[in-house]
BAFI-3210 file (N, C-alpha, C; in Angstrom, 3 decimals, decimal comma, padded with zeros to 6 digits):
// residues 240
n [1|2|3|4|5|6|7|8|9|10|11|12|13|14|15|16|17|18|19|20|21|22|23|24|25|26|27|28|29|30|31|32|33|34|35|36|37|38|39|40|41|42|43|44|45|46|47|48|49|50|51|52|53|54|55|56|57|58|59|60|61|62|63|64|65|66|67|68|69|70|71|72|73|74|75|76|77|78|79|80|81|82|83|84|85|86|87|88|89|90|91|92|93|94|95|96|97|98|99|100|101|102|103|104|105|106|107|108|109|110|111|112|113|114|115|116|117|118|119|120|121|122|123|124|125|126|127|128|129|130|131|132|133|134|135|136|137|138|139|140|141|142|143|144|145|146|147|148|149|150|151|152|153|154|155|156|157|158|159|160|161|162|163|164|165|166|167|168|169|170|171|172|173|174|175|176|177|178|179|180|181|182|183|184|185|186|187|188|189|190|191|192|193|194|195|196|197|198|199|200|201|202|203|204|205|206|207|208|209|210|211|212|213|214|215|216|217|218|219|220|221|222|223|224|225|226|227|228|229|230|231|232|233|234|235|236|237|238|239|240]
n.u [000,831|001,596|003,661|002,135|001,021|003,140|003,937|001,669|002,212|004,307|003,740|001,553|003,592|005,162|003,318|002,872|005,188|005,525|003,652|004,133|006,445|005,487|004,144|005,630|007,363|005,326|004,810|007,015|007,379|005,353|004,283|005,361|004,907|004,827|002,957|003,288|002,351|-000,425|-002,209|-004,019|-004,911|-004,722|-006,839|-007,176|-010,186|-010,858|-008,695|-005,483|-003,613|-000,352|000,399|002,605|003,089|004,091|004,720|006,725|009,173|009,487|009,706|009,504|008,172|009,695|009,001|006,326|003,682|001,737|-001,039|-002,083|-004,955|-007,762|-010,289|-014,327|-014,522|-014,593|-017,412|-017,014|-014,310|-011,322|-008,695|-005,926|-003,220|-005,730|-005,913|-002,076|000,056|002,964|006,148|007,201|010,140|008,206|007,214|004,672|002,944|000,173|-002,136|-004,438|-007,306|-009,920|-012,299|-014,544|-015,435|-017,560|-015,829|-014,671|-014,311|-013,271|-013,684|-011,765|-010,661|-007,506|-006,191|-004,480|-003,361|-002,489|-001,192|-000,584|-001,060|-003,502|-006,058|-005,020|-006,396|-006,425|-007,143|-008,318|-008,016|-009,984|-009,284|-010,694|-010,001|-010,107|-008,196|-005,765|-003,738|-003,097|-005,497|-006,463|-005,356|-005,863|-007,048|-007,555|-005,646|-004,841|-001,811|000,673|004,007|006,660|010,015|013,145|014,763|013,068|011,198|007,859|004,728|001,575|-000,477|-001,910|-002,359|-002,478|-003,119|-002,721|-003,234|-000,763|-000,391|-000,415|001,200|002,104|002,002|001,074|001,915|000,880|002,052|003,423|004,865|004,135|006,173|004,604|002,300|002,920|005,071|005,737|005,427|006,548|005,576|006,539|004,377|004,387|002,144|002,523|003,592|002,750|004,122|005,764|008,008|009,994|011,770|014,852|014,345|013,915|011,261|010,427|010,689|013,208|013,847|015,025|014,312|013,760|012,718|011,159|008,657|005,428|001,984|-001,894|-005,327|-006,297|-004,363|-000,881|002,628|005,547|008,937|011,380|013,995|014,797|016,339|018,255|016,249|013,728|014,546|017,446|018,450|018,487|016,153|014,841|012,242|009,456|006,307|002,749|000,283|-003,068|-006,366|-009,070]
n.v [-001,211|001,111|001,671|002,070|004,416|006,072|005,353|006,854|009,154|009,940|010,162|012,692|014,345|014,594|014,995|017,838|019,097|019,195|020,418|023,268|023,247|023,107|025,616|027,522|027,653|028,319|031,120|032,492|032,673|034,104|037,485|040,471|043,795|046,937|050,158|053,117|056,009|057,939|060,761|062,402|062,548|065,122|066,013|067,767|069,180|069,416|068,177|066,485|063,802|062,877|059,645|058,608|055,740|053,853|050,487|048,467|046,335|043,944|042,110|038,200|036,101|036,133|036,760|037,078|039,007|041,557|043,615|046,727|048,446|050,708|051,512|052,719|055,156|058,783|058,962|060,815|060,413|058,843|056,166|055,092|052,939|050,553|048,693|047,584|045,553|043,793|042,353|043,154|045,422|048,479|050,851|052,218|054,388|055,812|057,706|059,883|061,173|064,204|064,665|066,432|066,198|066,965|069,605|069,207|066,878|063,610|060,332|057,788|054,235|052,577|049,655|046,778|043,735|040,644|037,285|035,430|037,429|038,488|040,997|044,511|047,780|050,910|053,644|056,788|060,221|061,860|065,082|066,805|069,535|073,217|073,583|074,438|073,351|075,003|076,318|074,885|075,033|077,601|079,883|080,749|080,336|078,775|078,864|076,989|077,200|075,535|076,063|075,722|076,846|076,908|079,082|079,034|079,610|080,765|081,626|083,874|083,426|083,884|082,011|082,219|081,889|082,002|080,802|078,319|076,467|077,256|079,440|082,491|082,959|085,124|086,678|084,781|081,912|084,037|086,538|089,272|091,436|092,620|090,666|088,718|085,309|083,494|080,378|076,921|074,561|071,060|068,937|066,216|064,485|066,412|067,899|070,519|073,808|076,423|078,353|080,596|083,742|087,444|087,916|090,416|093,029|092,295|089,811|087,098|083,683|080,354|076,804|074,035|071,486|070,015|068,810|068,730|068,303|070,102|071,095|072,773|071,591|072,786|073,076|075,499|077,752|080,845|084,096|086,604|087,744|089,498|089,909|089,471|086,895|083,549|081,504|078,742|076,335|074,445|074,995|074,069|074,567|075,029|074,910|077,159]
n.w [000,000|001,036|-001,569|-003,617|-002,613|-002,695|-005,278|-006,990|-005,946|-006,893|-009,571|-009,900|-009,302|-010,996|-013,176|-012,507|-012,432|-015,190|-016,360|-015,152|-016,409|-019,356|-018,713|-017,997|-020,554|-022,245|-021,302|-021,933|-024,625|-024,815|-026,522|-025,585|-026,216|-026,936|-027,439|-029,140|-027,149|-027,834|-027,605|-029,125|-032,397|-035,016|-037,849|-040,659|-042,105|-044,815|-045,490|-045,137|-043,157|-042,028|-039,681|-037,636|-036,582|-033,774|-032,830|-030,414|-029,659|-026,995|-025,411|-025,397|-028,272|-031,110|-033,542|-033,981|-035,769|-034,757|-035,350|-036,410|-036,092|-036,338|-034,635|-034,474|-036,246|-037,017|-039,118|-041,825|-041,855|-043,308|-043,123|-044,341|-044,108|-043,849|-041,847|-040,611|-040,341|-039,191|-037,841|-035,080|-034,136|-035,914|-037,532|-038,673|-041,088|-041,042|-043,414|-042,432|-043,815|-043,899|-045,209|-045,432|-042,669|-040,105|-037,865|-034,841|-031,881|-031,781|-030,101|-030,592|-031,196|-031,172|-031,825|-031,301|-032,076|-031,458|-031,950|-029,470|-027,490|-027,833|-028,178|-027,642|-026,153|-027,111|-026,429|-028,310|-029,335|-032,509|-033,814|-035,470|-037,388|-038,950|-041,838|-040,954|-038,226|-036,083|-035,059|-033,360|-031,128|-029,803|-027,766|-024,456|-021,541|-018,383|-016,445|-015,097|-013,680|-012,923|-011,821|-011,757|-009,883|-007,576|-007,500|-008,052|-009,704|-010,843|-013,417|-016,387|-020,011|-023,236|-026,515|-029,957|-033,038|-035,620|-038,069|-040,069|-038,789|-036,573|-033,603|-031,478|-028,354|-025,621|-022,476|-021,848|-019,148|-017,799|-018,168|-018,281|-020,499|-022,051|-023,808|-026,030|-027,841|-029,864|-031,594|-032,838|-034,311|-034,698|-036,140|-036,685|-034,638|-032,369|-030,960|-029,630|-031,039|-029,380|-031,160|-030,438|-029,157|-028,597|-026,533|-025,296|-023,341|-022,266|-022,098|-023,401|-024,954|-025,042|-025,887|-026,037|-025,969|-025,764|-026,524|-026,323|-027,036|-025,190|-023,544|-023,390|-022,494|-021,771|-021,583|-020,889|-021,123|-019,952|-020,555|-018,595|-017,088|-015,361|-012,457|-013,150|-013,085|-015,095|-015,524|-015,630|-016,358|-016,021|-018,097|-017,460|-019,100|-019,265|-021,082|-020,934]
ca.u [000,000|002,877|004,866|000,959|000,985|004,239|004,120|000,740|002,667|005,406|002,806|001,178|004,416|005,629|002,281|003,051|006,246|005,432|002,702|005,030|007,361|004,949|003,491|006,950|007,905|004,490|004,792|008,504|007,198|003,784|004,499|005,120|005,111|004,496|002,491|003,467|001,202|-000,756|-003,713|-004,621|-004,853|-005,428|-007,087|-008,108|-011,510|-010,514|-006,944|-004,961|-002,553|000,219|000,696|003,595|002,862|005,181|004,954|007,809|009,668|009,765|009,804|008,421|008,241|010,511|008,653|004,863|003,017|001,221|-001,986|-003,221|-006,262|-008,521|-012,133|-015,567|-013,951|-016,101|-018,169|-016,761|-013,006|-010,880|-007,244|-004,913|-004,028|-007,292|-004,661|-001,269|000,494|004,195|006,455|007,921|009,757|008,429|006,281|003,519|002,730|-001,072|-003,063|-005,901|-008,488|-011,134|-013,706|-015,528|-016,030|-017,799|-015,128|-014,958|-013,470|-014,175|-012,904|-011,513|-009,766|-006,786|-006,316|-003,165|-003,558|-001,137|-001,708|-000,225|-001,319|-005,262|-006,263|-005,208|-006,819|-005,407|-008,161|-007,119|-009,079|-009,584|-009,526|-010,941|-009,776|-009,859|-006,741|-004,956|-004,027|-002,751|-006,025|-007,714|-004,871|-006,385|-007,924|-007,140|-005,288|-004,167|-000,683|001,131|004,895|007,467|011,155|014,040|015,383|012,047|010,221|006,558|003,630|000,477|-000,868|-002,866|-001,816|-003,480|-002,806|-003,599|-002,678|-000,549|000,277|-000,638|001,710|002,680|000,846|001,882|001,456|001,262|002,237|004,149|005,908|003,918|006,911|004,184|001,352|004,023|005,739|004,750|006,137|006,297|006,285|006,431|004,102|004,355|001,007|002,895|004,360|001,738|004,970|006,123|009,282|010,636|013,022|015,743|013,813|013,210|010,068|009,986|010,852|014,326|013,860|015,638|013,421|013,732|012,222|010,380|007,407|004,155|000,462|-002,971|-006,298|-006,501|-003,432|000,430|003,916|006,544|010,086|011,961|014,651|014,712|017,478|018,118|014,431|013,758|015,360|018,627|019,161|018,352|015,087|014,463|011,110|008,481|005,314|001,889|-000,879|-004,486|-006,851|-010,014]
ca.v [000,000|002,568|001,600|002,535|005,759|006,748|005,696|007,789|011,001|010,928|010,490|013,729|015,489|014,533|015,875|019,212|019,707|019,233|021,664|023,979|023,815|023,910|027,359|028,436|027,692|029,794|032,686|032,571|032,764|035,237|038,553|041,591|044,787|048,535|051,581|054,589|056,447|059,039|061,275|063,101|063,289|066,195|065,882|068,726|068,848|069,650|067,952|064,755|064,151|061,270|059,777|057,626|054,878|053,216|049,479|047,893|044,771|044,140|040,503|037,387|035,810|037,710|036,589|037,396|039,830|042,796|043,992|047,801|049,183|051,864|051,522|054,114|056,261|059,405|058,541|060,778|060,229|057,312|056,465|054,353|051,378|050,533|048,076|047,379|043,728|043,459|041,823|044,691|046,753|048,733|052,295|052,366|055,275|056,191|058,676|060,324|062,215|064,435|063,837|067,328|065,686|068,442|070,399|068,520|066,250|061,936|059,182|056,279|053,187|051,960|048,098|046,329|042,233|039,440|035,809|035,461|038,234|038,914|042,639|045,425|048,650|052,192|055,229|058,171|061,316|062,229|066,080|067,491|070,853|073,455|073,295|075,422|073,043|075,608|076,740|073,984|075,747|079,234|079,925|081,669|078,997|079,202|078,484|076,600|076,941|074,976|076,051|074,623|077,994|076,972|079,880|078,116|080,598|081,042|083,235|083,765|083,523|084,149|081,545|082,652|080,837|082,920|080,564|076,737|075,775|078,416|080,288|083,396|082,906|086,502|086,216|083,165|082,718|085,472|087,410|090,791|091,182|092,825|089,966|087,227|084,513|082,556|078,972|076,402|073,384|069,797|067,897|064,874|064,621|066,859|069,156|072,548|074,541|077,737|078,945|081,497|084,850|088,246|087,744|091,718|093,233|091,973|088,095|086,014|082,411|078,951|075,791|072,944|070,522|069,071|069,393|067,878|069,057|071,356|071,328|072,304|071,556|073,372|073,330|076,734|078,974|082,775|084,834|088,175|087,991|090,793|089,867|089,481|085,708|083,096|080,517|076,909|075,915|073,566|075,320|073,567|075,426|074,332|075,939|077,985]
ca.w [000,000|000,872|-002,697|-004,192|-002,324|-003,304|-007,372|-007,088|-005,197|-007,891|-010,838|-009,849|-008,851|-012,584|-013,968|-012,210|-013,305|-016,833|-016,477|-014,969|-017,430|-020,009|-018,842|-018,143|-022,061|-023,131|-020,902|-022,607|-026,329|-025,135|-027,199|-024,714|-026,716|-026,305|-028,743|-028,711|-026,114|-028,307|-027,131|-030,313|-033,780|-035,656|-038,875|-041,330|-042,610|-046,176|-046,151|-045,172|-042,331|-041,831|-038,192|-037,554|-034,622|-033,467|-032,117|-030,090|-029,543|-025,663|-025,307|-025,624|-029,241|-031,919|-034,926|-034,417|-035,936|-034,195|-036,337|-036,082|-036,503|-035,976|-034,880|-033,812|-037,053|-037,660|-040,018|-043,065|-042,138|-043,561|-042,803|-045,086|-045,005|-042,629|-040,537|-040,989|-039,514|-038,804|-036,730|-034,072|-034,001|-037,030|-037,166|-039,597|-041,301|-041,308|-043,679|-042,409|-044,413|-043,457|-046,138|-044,938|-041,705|-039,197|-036,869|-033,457|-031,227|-032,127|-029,464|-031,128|-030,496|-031,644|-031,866|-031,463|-031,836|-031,993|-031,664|-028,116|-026,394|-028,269|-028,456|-026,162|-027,012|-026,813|-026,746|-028,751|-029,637|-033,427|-033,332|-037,212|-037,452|-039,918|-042,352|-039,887|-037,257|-034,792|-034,625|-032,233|-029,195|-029,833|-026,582|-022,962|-020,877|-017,341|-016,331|-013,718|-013,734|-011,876|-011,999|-010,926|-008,981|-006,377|-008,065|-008,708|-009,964|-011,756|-014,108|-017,415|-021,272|-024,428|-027,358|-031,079|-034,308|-036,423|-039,282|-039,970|-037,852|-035,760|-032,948|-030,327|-026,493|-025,131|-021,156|-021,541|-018,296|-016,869|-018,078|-018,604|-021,087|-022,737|-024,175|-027,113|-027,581|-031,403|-031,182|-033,963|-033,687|-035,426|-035,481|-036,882|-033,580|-031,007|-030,360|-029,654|-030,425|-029,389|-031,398|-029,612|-029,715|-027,476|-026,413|-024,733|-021,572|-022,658|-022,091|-024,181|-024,891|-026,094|-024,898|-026,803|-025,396|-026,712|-026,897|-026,613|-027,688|-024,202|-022,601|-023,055|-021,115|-022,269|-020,837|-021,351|-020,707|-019,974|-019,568|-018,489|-016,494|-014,498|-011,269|-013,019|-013,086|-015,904|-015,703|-016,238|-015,959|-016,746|-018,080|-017,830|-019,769|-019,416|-021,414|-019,503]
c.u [000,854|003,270|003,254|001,137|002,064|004,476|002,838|000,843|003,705|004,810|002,330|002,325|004,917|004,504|002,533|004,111|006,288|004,567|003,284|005,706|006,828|004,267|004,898|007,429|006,561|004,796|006,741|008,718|006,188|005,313|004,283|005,817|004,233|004,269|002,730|001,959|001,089|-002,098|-004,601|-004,261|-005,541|-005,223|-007,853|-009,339|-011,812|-009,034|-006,716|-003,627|-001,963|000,095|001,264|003,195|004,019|004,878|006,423|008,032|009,727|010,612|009,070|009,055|008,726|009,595|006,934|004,643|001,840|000,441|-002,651|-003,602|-007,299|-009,983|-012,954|-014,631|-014,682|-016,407|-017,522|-015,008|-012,403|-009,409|-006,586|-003,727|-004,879|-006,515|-002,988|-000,796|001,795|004,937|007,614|009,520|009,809|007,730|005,996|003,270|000,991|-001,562|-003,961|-006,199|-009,313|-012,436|-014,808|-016,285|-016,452|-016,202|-015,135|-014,295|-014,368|-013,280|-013,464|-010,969|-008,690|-006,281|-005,329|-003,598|-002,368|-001,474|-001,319|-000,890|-003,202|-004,892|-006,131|-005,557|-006,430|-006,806|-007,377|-008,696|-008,667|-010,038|-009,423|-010,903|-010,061|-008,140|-005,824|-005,026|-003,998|-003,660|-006,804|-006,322|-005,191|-007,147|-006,934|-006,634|-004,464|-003,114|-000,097|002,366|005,461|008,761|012,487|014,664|014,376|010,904|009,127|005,691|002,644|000,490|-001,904|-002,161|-002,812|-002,747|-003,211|-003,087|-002,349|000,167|-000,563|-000,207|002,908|001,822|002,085|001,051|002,046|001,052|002,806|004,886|005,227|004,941|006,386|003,254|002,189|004,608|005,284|005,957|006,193|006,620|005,735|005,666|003,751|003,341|001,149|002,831|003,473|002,955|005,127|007,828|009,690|011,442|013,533|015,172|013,988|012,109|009,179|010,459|012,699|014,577|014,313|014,930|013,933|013,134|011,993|008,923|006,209|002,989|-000,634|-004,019|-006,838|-005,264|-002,038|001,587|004,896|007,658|011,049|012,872|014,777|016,143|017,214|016,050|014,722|014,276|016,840|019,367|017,941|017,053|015,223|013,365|010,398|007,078|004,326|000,311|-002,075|-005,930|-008,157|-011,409]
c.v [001,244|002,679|002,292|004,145|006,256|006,877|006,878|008,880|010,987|010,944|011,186|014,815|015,447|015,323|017,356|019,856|019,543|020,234|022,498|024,473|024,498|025,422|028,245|028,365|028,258|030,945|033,050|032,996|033,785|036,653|039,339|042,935|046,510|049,301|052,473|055,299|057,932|059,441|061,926|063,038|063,973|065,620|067,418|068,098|068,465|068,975|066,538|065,023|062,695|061,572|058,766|057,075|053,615|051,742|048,863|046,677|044,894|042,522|039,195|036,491|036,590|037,406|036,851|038,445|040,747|043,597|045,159|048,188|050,232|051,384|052,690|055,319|057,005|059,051|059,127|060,799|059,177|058,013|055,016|053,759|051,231|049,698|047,671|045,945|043,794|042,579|042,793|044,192|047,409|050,420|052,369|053,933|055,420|057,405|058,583|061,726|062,880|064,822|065,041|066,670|067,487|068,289|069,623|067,471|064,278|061,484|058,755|055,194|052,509|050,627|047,355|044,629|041,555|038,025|035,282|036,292|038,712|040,704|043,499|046,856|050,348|053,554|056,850|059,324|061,465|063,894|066,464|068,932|071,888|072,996|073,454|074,472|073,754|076,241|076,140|074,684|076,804|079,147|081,085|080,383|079,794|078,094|078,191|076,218|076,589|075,246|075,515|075,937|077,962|077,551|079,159|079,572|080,256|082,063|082,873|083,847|083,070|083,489|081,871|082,590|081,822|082,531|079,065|076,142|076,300|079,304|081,249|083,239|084,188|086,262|084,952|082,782|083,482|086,369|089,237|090,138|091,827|092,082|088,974|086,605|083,377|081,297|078,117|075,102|072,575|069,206|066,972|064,107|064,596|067,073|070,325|072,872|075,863|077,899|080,065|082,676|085,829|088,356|089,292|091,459|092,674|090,665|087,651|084,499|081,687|077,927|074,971|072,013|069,824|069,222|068,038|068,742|070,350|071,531|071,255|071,964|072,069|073,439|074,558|077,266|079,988|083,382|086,336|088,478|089,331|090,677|089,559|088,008|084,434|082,079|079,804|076,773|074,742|074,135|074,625|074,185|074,836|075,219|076,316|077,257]
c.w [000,000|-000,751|-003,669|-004,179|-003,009|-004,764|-007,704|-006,838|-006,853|-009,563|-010,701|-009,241|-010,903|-013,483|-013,833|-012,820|-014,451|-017,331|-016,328|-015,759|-018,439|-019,997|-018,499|-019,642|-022,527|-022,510|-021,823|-023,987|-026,041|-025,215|-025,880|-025,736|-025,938|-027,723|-028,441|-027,912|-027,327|-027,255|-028,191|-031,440|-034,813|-037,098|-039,692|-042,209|-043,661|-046,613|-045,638|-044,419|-041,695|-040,260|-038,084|-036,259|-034,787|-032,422|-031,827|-029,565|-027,655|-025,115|-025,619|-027,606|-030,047|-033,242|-035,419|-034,496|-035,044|-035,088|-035,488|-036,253|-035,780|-035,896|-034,243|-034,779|-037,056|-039,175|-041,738|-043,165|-042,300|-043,055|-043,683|-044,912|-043,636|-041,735|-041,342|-040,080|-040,250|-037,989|-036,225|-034,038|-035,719|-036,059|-038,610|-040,023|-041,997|-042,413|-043,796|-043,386|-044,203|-043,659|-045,597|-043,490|-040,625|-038,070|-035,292|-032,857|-031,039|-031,223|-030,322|-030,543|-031,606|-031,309|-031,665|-030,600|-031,808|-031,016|-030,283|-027,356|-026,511|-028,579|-027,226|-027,032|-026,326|-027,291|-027,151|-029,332|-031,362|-033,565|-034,950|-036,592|-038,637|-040,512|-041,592|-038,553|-035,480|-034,067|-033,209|-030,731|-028,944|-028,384|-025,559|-021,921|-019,357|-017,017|-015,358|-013,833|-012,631|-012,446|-010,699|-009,640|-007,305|-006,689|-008,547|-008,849|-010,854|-012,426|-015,572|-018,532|-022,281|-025,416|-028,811|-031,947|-035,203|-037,780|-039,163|-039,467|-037,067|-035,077|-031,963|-029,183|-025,764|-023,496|-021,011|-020,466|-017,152|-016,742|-018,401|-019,832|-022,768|-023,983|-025,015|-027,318|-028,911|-031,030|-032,033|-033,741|-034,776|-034,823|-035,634|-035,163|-032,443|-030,405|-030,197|-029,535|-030,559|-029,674|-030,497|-029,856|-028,157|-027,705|-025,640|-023,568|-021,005|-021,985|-023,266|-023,987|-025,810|-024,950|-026,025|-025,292|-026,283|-026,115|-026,942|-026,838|-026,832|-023,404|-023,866|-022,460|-022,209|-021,102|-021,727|-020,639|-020,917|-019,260|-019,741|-017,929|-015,923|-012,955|-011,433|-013,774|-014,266|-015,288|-016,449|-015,938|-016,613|-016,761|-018,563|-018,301|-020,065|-019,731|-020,700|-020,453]
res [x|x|x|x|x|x|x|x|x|x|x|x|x|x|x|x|x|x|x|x|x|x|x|x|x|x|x|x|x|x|x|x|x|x|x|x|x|x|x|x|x|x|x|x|x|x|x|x|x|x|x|x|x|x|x|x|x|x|x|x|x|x|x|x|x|x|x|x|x|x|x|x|x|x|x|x|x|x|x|x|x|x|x|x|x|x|x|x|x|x|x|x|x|x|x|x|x|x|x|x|x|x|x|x|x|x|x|x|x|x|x|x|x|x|x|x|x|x|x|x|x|x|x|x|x|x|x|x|x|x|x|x|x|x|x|x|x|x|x|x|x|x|x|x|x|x|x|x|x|x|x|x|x|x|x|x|x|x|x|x|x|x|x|x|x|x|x|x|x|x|x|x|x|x|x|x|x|x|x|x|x|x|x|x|x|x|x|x|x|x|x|x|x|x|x|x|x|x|x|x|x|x|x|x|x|x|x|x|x|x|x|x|x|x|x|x|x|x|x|x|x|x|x|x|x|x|x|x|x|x|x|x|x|x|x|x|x|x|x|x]
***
């Protein structure tokens, strides 16, 4: 009866460790990847706008494919090719259209499959603009800077699109009402950059950052401020 018990303990210890292994040799082959984290893309109404996404290799299986797609499209915008399927790391290049779609702000979902892992899904806004994308930051936004000197403050700034892809932020900083501020923005991207300019009041500016359909962060430096000594900051602009 013992020699029973015992061929019966090591026939279910043998089952285990074969199970074991086996889920240690799938979790070994399951696909672990990463999408680029977007929040927006701007589309003109009347025009057509690429958007590079980027899937990555992390771990897991090197040879399976990663299929992405777009679903809840507005209704009169398409995007080309409707999914794409690789095996990571690549970056797809999308064009969207906006087929006279009305002016306004569409959640979507972006799709990302692969035979290991199923579907994980990534919510992104589609933001139809006029042609002029710089226009969807036009607004009155309030500002919450953090610099590295300790100096933290609030204040107010006026955004207002002075090209297709270029707007002025008057009070940038809260360096005076005085002062504007040109700043170049890529919607490929959903960036911002300040070229080296006087912005008034004899500030010297540059920075760069990036953008969503109500908010920016900008990191900048100012020299020659009005107390003398140079600024670093991180400005977060949220519109009113």
């Amino acid at each position: 009866m013992k020699k029973f018990v015992i061929i019966i303990s090591i026939f279910f210890i043998g089952i285990g460790v074969f199970s074991n292994s086996c889920n240690k040799h799938d979790n070994q082959l399951r696909l672990d990847f990463a999408i680029d984290t977007i929040q927006t893309i701007y589309v003109p109404n009347h025009g057509s706008y690429h958007k590079f996404l980027k899937a990555s290799f992390l771990s897991g299986s090197p040879t399976e494919n990663i299929t992405l797609q777009f679903s809840n499209m507005p209704s009169k915008v398409t995007v080309s090719p409707s999914t794409y399927s690789a095996v990571p790391t690549y970056t797809a290049d999308f064009l969207f259209s906006g087929g006279n779609q009305a002016i306004g702000i569409y959640p979507i979902i972006i799709t990302a499959t692969s035979p290991s892992v199923g579907t994980k899904n990534y919510p992104v806004n589609i933001v139809v603009t006029q042609n002029n994308c710089a226009l969807v930051l036009a607004g009155t936004y309030f500002e919450k800077n953090t610099c590295t000197s300790g100096n933290n403050y609030t204040n107010s700034a006026t955004v207002t699109a002075t090209g297709n892809y270029s707007i002025n932020i008057n009070n940038f900083g809260g360096y005076g009402l005085s002062t504007n501020t040109s700043v170049n923005v890529n919607c490929n991207v959903d960036s911002l950059y300040i070229p080296t300019q006087n912005i008034g009041n004899g500030i010297t500016m540059t920075g760069s950052g990036i953008f969503s359909a109500n908010q920016l962060i900008i990191t900048y430096s100012a020299q020659n401020v009005p107390a003398g000594f140079p600024e670093n900051c991180t400005d977060t602009l949220t519109i009113q």
